[in-house]
Backbone as a ProteinNet text record, in pm:
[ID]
protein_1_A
[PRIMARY]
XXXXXXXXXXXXXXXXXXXXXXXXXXXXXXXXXXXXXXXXXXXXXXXXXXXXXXXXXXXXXXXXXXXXXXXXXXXXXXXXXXXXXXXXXXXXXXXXXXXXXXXXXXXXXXXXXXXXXXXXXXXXXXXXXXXXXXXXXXXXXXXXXXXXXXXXXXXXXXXXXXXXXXXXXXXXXXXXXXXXXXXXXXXXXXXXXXXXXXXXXXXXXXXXXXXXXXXXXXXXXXXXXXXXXXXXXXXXXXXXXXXXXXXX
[TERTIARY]
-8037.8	-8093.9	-8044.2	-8086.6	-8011.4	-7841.7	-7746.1	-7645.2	-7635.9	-7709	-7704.6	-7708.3	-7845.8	-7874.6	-7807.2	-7736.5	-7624.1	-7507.4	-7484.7	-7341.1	-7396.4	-7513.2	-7570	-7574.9	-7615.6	-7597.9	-7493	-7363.3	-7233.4	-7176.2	-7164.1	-7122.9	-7256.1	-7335.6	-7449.8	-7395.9	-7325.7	-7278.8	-7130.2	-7070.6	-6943.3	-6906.1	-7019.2	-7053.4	-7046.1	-7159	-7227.9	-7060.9	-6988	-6890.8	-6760.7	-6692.7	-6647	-6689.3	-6842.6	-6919.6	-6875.8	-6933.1	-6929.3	-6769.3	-6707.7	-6535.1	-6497.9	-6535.6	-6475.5	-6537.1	-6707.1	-6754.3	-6685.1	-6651.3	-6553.1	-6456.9	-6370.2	-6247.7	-6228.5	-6294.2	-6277.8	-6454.7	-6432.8	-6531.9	-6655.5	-6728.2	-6822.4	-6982.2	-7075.1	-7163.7	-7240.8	-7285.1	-7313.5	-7456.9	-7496.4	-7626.9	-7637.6	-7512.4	-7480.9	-7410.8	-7426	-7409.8	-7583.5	-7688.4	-7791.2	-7855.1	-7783.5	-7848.8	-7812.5	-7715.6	-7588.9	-7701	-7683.3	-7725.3	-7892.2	-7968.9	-8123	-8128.5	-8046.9	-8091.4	-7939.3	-7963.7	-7811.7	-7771.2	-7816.4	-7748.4	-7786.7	-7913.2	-7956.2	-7876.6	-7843.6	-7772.3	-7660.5	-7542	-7439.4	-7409.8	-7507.2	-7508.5	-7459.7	-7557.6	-7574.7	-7430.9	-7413.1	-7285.6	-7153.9	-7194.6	-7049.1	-7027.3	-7144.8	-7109.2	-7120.7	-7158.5	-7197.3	-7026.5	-6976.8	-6855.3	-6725.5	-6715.2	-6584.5	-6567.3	-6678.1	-6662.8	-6549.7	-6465.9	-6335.4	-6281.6	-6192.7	-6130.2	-6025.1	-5946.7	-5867.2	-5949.6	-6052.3	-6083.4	-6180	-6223.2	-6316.6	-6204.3	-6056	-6019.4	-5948.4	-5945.5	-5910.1	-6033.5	-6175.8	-6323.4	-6300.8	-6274	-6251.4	-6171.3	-6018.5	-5947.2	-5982.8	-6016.5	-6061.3	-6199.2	-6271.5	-6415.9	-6305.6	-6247.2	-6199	-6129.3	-6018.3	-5953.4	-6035.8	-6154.2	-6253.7	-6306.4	-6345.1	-6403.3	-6306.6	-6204	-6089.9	-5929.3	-5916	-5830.6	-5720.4	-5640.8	-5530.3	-5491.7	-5592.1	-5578.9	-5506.3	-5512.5	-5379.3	-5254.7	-5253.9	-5150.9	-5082.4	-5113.3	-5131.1	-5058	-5121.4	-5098.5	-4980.3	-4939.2	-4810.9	-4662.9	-4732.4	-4619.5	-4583.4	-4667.7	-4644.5	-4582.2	-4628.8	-4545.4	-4379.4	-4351.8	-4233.4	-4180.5	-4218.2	-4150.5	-4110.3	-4213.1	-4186.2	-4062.8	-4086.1	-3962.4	-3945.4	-3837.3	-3772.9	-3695.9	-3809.2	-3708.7	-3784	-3711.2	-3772.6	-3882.5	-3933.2	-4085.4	-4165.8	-4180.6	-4236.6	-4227.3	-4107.3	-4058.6	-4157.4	-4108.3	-4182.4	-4309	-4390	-4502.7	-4590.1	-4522.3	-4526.8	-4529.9	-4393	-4358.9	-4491.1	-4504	-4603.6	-4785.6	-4793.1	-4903.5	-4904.4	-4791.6	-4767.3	-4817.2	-4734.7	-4724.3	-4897.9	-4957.3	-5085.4	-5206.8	-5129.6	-5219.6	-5154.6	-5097.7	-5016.7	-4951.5	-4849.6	-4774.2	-4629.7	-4576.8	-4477.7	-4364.4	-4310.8	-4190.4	-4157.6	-4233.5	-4210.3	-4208	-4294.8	-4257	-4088.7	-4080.4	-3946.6	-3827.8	-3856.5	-3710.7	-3724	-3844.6	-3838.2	-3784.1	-3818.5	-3820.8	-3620.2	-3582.7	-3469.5	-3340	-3395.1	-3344.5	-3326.5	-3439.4	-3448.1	-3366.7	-3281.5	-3217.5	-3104.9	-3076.1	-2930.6	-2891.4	-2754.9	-2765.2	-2821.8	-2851.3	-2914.8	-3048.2	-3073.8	-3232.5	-3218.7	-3048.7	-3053.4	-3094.2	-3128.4	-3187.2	-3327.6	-3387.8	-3501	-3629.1	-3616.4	-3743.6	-3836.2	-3971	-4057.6	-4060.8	-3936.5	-3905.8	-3843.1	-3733.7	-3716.2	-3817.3	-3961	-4086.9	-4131.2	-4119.1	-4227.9	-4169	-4027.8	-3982.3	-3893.6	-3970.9	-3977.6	-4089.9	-4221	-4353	-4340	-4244.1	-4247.4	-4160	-4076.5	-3987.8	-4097.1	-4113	-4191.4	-4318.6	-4375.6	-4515.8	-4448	-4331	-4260.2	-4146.9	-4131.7	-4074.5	-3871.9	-3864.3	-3723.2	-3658.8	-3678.1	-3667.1	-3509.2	-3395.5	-3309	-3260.5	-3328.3	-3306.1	-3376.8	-3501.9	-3591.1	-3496.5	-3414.2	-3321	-3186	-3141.4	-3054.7	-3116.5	-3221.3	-3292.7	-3367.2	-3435.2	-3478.9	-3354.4	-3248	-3188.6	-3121.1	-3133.3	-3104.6	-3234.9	-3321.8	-3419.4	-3481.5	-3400.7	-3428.6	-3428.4	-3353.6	-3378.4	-3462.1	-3504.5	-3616.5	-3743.4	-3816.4	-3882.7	-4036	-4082.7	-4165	-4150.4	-4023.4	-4026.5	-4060.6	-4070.2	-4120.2	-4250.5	-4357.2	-4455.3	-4544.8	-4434.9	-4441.5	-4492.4	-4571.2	-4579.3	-4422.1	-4356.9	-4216.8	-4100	-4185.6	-4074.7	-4121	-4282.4	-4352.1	-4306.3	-4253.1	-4207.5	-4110.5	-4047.1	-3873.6	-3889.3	-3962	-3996.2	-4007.4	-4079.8	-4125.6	-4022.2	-3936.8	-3851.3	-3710.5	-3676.6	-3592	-3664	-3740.3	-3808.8	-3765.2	-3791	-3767	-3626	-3569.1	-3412.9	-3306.9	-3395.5	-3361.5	-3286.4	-3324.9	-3325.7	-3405.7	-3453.9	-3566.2	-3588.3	-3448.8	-3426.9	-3439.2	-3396	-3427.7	-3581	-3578	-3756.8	-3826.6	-3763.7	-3911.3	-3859.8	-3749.6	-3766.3	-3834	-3814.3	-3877	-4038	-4102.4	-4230.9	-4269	-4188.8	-4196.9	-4220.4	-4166.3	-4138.6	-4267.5	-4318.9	-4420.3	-4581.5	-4535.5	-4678.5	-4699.5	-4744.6	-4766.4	-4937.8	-5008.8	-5143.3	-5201.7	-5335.4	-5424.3	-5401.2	-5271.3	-5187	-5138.8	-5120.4	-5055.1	-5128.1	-5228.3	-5316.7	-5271.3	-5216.9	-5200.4	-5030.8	-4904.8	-4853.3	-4812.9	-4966.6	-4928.3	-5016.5	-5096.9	-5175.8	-5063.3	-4938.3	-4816.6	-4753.5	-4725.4	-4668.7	-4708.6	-4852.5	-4900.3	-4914.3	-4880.4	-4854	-4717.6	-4631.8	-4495.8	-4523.8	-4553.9	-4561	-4637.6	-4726.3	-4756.7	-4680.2	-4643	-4523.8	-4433	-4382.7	-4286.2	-4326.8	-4463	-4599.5	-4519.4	-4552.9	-4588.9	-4713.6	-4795.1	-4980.9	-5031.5	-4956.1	-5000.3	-4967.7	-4874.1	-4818.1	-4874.8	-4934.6	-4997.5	-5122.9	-5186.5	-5347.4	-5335.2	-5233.9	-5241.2	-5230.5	-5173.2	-5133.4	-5290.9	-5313.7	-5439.7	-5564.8	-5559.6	-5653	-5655.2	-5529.3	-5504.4	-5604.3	-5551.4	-5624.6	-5751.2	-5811.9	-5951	-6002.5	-5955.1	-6003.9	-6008.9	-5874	-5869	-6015.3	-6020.5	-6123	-6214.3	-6261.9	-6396.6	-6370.1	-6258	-6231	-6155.5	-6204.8	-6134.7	-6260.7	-6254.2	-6366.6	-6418.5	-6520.2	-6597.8	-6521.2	-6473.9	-6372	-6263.9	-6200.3	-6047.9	-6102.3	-6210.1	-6284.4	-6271.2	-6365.3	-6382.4	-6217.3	-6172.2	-5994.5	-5939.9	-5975.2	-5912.5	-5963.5	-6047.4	-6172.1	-6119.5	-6077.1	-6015.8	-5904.2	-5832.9	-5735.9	-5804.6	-5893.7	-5990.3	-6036.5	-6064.9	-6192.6	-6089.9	-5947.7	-5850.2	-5814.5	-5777.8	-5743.6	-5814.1	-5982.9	-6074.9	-6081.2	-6031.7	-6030	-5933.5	-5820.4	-5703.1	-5724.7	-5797.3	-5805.1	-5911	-5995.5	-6099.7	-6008.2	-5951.8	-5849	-5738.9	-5704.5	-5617.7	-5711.9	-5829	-5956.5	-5983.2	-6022.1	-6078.5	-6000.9
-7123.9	-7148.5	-7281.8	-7381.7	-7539.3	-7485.6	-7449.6	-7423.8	-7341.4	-7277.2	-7177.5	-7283.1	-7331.5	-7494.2	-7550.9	-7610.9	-7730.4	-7640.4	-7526.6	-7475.9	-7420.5	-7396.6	-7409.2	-7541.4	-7643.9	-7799.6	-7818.8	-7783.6	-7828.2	-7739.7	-7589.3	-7554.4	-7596.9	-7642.5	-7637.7	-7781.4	-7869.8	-8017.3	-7990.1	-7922.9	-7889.2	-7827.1	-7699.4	-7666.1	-7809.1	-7875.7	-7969.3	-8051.2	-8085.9	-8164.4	-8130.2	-7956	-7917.4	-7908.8	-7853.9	-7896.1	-8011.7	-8107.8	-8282.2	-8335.1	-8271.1	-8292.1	-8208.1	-8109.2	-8000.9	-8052.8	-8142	-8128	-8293.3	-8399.4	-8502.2	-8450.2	-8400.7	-8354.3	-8313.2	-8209.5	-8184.4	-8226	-8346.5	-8467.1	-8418.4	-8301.7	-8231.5	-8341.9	-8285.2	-8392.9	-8473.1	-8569.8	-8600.7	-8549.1	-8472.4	-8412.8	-8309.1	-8277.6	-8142.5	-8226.1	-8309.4	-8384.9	-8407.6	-8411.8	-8442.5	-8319.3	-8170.2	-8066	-8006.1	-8045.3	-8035.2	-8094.4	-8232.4	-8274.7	-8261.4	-8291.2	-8295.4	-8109.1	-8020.9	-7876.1	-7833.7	-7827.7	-7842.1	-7658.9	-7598.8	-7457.6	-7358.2	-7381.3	-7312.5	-7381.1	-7534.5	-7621.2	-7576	-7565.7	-7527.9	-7378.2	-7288.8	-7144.3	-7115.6	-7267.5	-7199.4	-7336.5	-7413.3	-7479.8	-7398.4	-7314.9	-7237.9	-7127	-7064.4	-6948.5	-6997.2	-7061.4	-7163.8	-7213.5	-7295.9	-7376	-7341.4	-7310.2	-7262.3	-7070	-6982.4	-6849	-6792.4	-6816.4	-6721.5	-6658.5	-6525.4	-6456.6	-6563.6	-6691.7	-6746.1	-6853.6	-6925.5	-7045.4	-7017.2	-6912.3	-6850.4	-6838.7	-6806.1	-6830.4	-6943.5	-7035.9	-7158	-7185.8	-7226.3	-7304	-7199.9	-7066.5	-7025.4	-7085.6	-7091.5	-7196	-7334.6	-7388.4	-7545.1	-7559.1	-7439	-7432.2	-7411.8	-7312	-7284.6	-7455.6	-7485.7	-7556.2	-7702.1	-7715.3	-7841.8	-7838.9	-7702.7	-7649.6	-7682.5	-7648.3	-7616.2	-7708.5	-7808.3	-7837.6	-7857.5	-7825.1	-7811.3	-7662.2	-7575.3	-7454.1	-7371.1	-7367.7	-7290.8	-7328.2	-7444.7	-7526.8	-7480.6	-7436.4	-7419.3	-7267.9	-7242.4	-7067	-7058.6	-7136.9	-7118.1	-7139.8	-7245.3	-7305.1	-7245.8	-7170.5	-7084.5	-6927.8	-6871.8	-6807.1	-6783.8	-6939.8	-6986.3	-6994.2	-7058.8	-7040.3	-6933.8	-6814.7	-6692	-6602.8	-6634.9	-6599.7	-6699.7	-6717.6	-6780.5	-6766.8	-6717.9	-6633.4	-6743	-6732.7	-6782.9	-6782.2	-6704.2	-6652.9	-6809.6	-6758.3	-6816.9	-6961.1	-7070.5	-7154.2	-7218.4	-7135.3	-7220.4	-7208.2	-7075	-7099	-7182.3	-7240.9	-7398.2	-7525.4	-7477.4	-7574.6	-7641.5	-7531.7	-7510.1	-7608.7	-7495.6	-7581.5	-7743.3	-7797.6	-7918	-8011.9	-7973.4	-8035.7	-8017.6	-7920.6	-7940.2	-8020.3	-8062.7	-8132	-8275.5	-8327.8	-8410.1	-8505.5	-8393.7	-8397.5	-8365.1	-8477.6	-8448.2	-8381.3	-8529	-8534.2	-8417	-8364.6	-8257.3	-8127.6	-8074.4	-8018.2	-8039.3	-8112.4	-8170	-8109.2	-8167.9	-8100.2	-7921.1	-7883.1	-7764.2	-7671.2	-7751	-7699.9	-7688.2	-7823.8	-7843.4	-7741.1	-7724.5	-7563.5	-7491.4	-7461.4	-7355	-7335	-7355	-7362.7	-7380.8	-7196.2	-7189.4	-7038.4	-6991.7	-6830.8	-6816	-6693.7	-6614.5	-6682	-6762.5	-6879.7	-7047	-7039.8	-7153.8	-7222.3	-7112.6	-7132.8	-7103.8	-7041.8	-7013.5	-7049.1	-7020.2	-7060.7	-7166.5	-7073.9	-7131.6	-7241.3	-7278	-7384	-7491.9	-7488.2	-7606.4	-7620.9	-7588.8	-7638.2	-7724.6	-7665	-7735.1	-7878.1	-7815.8	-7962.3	-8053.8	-8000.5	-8134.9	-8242.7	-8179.3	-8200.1	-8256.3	-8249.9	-8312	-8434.6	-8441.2	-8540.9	-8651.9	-8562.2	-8710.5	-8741.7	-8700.6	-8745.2	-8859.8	-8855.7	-9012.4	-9060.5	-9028.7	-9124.6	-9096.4	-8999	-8938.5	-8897.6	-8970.4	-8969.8	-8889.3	-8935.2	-8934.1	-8811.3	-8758.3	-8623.4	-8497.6	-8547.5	-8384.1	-8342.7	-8427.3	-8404.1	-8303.2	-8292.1	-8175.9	-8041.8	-8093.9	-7990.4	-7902.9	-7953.4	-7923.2	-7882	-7928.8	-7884.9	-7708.6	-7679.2	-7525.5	-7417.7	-7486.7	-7427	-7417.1	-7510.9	-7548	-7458.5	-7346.3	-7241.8	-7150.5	-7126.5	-7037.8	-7066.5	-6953.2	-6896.3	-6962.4	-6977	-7020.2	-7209.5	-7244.8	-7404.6	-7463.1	-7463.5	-7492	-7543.9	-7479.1	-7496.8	-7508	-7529.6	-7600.5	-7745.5	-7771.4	-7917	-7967.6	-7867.4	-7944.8	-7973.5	-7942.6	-7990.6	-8092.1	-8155	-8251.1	-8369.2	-8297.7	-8442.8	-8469.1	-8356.2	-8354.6	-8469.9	-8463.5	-8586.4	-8702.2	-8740.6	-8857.8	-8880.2	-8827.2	-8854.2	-8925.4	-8836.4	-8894.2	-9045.7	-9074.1	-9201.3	-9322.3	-9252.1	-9359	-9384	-9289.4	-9327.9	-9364.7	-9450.5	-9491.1	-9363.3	-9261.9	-9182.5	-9171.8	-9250.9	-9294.8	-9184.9	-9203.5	-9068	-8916	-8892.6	-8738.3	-8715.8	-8801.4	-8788.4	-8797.1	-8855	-8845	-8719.2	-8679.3	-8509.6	-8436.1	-8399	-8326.1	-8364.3	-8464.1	-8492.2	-8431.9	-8405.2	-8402.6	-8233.4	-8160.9	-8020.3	-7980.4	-7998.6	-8060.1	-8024.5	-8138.1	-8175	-8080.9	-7932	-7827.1	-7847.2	-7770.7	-7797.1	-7682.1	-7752.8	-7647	-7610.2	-7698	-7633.7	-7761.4	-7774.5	-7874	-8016	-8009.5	-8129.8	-8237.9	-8196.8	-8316.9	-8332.1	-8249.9	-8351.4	-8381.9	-8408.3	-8478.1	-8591.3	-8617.6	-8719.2	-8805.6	-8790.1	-8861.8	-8877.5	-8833.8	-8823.2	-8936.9	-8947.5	-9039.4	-9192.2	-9189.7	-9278.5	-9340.4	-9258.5	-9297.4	-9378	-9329.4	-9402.8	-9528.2	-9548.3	-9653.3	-9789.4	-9712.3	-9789.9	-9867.3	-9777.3	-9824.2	-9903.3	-9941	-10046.1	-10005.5	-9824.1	-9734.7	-9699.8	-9822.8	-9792.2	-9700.9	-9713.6	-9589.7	-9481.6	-9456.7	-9297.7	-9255.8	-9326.9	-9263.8	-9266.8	-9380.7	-9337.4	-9146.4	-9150.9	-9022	-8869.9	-8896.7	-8797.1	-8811.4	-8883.8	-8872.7	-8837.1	-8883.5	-8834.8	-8677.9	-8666.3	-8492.7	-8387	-8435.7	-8397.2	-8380.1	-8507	-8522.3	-8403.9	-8417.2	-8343.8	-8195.3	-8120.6	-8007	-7968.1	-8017.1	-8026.3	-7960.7	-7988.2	-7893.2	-7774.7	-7691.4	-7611.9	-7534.5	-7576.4	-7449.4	-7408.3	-7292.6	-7198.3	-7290.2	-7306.4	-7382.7	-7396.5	-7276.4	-7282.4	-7322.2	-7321.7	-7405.9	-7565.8	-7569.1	-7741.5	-7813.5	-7742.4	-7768.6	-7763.9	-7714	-7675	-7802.8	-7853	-7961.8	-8084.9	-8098.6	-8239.8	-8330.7	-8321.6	-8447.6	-8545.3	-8498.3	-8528.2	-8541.8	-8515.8	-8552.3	-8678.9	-8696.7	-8814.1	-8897.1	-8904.3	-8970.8	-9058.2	-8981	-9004.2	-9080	-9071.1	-9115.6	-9273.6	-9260.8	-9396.6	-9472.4	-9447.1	-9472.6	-9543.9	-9424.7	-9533.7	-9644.9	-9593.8	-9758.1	-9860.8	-9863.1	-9978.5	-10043.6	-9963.6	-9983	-10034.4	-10020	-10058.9	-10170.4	-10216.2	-10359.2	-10473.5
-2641.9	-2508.2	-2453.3	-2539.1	-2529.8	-2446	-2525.6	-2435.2	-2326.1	-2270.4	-2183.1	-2069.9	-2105.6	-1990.6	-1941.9	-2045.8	-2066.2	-1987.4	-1972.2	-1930.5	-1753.2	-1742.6	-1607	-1529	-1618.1	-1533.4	-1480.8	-1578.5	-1571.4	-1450.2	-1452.9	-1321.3	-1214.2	-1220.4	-1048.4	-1013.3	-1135.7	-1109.3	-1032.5	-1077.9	-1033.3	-918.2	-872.3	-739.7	-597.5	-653.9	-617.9	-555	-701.5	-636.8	-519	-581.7	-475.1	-356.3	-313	-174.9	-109.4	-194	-110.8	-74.6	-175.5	-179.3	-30.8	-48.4	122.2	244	171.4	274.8	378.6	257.5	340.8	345.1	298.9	401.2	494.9	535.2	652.1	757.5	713.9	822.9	898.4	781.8	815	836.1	881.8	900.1	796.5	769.1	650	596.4	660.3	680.1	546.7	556.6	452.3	292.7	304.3	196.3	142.5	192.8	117.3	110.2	141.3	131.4	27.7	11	-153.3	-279.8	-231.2	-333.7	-394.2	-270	-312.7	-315.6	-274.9	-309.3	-363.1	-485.1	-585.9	-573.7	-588.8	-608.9	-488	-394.4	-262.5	-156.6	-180.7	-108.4	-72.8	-170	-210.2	-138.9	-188.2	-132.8	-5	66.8	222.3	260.6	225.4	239.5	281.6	115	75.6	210.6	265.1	318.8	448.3	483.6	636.5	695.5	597.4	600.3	583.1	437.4	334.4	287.2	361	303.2	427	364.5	486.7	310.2	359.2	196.6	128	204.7	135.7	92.3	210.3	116.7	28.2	-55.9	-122.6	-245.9	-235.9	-341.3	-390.4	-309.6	-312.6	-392	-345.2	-413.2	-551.1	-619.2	-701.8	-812.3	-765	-824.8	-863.1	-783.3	-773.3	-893.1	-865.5	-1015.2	-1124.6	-1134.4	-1268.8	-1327.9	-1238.5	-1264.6	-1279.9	-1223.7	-1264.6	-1386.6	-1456.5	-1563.6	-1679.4	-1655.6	-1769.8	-1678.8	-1644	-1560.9	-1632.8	-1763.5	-1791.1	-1872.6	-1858.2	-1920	-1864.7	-1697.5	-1626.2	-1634.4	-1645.2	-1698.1	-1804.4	-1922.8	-2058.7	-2046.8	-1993.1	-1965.6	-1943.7	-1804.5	-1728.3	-1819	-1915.5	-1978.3	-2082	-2151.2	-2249.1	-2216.6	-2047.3	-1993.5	-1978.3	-1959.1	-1931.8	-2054.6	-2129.4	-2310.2	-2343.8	-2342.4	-2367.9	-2246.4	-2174.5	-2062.5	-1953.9	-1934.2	-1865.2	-1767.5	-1641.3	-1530.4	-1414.5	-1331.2	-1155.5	-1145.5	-1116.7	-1095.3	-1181.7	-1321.5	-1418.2	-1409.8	-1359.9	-1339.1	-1238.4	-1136.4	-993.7	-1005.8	-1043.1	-1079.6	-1161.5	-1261.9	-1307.7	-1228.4	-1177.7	-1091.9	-975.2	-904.2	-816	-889.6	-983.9	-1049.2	-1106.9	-1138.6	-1189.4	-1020.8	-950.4	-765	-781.1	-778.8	-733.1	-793.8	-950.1	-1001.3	-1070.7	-943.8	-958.1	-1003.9	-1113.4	-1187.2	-1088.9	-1037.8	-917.8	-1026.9	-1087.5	-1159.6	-1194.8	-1310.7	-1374.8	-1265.6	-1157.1	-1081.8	-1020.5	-984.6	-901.5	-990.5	-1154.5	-1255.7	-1233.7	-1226.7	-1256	-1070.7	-1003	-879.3	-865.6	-904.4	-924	-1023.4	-1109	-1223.2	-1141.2	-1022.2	-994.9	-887.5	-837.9	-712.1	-748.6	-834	-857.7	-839.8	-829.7	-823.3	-698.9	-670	-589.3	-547.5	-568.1	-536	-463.5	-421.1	-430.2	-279	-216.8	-102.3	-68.8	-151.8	-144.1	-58.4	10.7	145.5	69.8	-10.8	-60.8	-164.8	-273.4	-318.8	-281.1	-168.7	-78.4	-26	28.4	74.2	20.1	-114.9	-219.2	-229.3	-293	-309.3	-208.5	-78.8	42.9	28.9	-19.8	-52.7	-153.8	-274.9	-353.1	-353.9	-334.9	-241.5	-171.4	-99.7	-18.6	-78.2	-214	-228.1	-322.7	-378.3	-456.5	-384.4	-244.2	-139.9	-149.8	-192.7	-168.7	-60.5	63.2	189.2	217	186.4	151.4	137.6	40.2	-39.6	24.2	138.7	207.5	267.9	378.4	501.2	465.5	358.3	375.2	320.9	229.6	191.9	315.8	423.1	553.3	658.9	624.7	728.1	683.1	577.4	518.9	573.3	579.8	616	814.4	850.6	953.6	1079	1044.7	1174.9	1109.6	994.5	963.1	1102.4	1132.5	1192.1	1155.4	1012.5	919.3	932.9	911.7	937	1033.2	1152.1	1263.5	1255.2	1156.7	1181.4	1079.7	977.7	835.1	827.7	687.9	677.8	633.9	559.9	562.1	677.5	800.8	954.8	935.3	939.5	951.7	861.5	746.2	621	639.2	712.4	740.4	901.2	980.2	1103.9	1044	945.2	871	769.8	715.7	612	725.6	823.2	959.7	988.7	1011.4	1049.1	964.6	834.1	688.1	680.6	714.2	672.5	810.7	871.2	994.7	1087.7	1122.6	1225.4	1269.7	1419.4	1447	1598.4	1649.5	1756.4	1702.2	1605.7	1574.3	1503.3	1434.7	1415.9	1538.6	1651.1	1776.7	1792.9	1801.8	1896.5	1825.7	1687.6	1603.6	1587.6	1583.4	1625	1809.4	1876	1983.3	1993.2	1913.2	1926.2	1891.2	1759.8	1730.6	1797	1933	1961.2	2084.4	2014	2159.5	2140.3	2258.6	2287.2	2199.4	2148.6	2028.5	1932.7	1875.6	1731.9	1673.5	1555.3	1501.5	1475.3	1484	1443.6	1375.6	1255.9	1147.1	1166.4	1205.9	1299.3	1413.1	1493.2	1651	1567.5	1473.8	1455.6	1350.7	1303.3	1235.3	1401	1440.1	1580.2	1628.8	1666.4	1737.7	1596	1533.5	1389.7	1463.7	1445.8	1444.1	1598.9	1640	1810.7	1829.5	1731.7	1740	1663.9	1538.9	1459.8	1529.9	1668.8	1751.8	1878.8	1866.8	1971.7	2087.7	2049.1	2224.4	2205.5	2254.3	2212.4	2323.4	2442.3	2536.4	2494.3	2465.9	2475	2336.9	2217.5	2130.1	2138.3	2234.6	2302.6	2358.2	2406.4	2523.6	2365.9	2287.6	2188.4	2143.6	2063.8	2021.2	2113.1	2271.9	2316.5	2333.8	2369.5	2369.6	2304.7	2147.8	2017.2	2042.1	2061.6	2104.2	2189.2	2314.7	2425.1	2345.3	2287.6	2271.1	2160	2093.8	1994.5	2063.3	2154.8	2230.5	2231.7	2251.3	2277.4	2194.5	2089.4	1953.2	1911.5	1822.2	1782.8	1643.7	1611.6	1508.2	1393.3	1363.6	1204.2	1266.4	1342.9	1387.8	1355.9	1428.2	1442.8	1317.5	1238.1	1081.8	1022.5	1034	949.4	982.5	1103.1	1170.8	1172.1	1121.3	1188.1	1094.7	982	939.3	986.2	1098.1	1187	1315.8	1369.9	1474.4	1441.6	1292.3	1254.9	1269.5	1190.2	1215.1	1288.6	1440.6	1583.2	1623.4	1593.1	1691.5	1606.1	1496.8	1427.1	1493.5	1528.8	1558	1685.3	1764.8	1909.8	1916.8	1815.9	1784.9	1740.7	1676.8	1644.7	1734.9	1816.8	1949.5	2018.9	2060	2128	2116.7	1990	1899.5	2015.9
[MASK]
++++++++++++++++++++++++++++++++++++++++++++++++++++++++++++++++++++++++++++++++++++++++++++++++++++++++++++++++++++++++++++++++++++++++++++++++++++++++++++++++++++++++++++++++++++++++++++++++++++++++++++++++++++++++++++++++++++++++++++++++++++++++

C-alpha cells in the first residue's frame, strides 16, 4: 500500500509540475497557478482540459509525463534501436530525441551521418539541424543549410526561416536578414518571428519602427480565437515587455 502512495504522490507532483511549466509559458494567468497547486489533481484536471486538451498537445503533456518519470529511458530505447540497426529512420530519431533533451552535440554528429545518399537533403533534418546549429551558435553553418531548403513551401513558415533571419544578422548580413524578417512579418501569423523582427530592429536603434511591429502584435491579439491567444501569449507577454522598456 506504502508504494502505491508513494507512486501516486510522485505522478499528482509531476502533473502539478507540467501544469505550472505550460501554465508560464504560454503567460497564462497566475490564477491557475494556485488552482494547480492548492487543488493538486482536480486542479490539474480542469487546467489540463481548460488550456492544453487539443489531440497534439495531449500528446506532447503525455510525452513530457513519461519522459519526467523515466527521463533517459526513451533515450535508452532509441539507442539500443540504433545499435541493433542502423538505418535513417533510427538515427534521426535519436537524433531528434538527444535535440530535445538537450543534448545538442550528439544530436548534431548524428544529424550530420545522416545527410548522405539519397537523404542528403532531407527536409526534416536540415530543420533540425538549423535548430541545432543555432542553439550552440553555428551561425555560419544554418545559411547554406537554409538556403537548400529555401524554396520549400514548408520553410517559409518554419522556425528554421526564422534562425535562418537571425543566423544572416550574426554573420553580418544585416540587409538580407531584414528582408527575410520582413517576409515574415504578415498580420495574425508569425508571432515569435515579428517579435525577433522587432529585436533585430531595435538592435539597429529603429525604436520606432519596432514600437510599430510590436504594437501590431499587440493589437492583433484581441482578435485571435482564445487557443491562438494562449499558443501565442508568450510573445505577447514579450512585446508588451519590450515596449515598457522603450517607455522607461
Amino acid at each position: 500500500m506504502f508504494f502505491y502512495n508513494n507512486y501516486f504522490y510522485y505522478i499528482t507532483v509531476a502533473l502539478q509540475v507540467i501544469c505550472v511549466l505550460h501554465c508560464l509559458k504560454k503567460g497564462n494567468q497566475n490564477k491557475w497557478i494556485w488552482i494547480i497547486i492548492f487543488l493538486p489533481v482536480v486542479g490539474c484536471l480542469i487546467y489540463f482540459f481548460s488550456e492544453i486538451a487539443t489531440g497534439r498537445q495531449i500528446n506532447q503533456v503525455s510525452s513530457g509525463l513519461g519522459s519526467m518519470l523515466n527521463p533517459t529511458g526513451s533515450i535508452r530505447k532509441l539507442e539500443q534501436q540504433l545499435r541493433f540497426t542502423d538505418t535513417f529512420h533510427n538515427r534521426v530519431a535519436l537524433a531528434d530525441a538527444y535535440l530535445a533533451h538537450g543534448r545538442t552535440e550528439d544530436a548534431i554528429a548524428l544529424y550530420e551521418q545522416s545527410l548522405t545518399g539519397v537523404f542528403t537533403e532531407n527536409e526534416h533534418v536540415l530543420k533540425q539541424l538549423i535548430i541545432a546549429y543555432a542553439n550552440v551558435k553555428r551561425y555560419k553553418d544554418i545559411i547554406p543549410l537554409a538556403q537548400k531548403i529555401y524554396r520549400s513551401p514548408q520553410f517559409a513558415r518554419s522556425q528554421a526561416h526564422m534562425l535562418y533571419a537571425i543566423a544572416l544578422e550574426n554573420t553580418g548580413h544585416t540587409e538580407a536578414a531584414e528582408k527575410e524578417f520582413r517576409s515574415m512579418n504578415g498580420r495574425f501569423s508569425n508571432f515569435e518571428p515579428r517579435y525577433q523582427y522587432g529585436l533585430f530592429l531595435r538592435r539597429a536603434r529603429r525604436d520606432d519602427e519596432a514600437k510599430q511591429v510590436f504594437g501590431d502584435m499587440l493589437n492583433e491579439a484581441g482578435h485571435l480565437s482564445s487557443r491562438e491567444r494562449r499558443y501565442n501569449q508568450v510573445w505577447f507577454n514579450q512585446a508588451r515587455e519590450e515596449l515598457k522598456k522603450m517607455s522607461a
